[in-house]
C-alpha positions as a Python dict, from the first residue, in 0.01 Angstrom:
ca = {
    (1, 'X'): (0, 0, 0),
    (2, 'X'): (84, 345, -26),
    (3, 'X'): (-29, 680, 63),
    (4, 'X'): (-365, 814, -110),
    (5, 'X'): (-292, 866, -470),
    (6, 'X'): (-505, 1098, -709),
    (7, 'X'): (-806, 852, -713),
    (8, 'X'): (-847, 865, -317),
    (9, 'X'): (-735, 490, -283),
    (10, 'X'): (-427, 367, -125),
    (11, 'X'): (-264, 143, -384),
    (12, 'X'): (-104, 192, -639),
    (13, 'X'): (-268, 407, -931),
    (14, 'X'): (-256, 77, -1139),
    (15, 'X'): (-477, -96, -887),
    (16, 'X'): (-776, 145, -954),
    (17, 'X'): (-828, -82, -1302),
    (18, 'X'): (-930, -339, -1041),
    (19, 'X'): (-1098, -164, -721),
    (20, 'X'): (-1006, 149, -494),
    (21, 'X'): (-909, 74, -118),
    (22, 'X'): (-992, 326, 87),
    (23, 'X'): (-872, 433, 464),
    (24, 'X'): (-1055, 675, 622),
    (25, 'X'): (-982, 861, 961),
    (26, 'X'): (-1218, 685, 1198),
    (27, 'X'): (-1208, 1044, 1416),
    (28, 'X'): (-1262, 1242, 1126),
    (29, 'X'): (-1621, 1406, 1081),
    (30, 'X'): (-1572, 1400, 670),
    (31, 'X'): (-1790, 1182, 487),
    (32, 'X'): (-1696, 941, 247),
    (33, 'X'): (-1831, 958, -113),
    (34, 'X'): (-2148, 754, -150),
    (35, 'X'): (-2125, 403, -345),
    (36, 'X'): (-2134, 76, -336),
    (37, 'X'): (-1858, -18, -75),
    (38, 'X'): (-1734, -307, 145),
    (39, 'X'): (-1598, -202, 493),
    (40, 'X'): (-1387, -404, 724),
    (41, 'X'): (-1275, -315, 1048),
    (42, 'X'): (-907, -364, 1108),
    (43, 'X'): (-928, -294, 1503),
    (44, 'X'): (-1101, -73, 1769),
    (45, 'X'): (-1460, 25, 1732),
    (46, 'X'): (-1641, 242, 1519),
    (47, 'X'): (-1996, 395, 1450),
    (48, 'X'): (-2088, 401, 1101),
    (49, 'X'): (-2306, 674, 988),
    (50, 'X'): (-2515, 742, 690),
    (51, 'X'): (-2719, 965, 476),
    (52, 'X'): (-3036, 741, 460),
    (53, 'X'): (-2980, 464, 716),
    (54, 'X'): (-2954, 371, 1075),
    (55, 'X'): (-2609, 391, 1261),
    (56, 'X'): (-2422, 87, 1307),
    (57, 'X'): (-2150, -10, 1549),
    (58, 'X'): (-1865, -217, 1379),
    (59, 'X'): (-1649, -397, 1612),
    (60, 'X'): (-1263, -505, 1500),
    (61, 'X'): (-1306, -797, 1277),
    (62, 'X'): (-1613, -745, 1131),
    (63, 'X'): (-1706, -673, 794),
    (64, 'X'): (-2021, -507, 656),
    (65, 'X'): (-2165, -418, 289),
    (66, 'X'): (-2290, -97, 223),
    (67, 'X'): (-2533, -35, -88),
    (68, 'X'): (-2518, 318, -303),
    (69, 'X'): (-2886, 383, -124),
    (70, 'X'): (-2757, 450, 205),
    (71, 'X'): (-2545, 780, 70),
    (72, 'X'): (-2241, 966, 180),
    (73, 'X'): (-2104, 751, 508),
    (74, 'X'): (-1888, 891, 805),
    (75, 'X'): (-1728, 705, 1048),
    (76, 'X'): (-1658, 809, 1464),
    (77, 'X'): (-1509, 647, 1676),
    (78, 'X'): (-1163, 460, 1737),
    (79, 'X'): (-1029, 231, 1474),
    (80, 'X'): (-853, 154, 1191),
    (81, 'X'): (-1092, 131, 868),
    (82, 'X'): (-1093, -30, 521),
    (83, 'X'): (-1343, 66, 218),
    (84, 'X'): (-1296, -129, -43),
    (85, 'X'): (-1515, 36, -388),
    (86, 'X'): (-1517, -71, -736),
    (87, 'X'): (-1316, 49, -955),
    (88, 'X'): (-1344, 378, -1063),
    (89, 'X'): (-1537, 516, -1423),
    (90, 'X'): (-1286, 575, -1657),
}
């Protein structure tokens, strides 16, 4: 991995052919761009927020999918996040 590139994902740029991983700032109040995603909780605990849902709580370890309905998502909490998106529209 590597830091953020253009795309907003942390591989390389040629990974974003395949999918984008992103890894947001559990602690930060920006939202993350609504789509399709699959988030996985590396460790600690977070709250997931969203435009159009309920809040979750996502304990280290688990994994959750999150449809394009739901919106823009934000995270709070303590942890160390994953999204993984498809790749992006070229």
């Amino acid at each position: 991995m590597s830091k953020e590139n253009a795309s907003g994902s942390v591989l390389v740029e040629d990974a974003g052919e395949y999918f984008v991983l992103e890894r947001p700032d559990a602690q930060s109040t920006e939202d993350c761009k609504a789509g399709f995603a699959i988030v996985i909780v590396l460790d600690g605990k977070s709250i997931l927020k969203s435009q159009h849902g309920k809040p979750m709580t996502l304990d280290k370890g688990e994994t959750v999918v999150v449809p394009y309905s739901v919106g823009a998502i934000q995270f709070s909490g303590v942890g160390d996040i994953l999204v993984v998106r498809p790749p992006l529209a070229t």
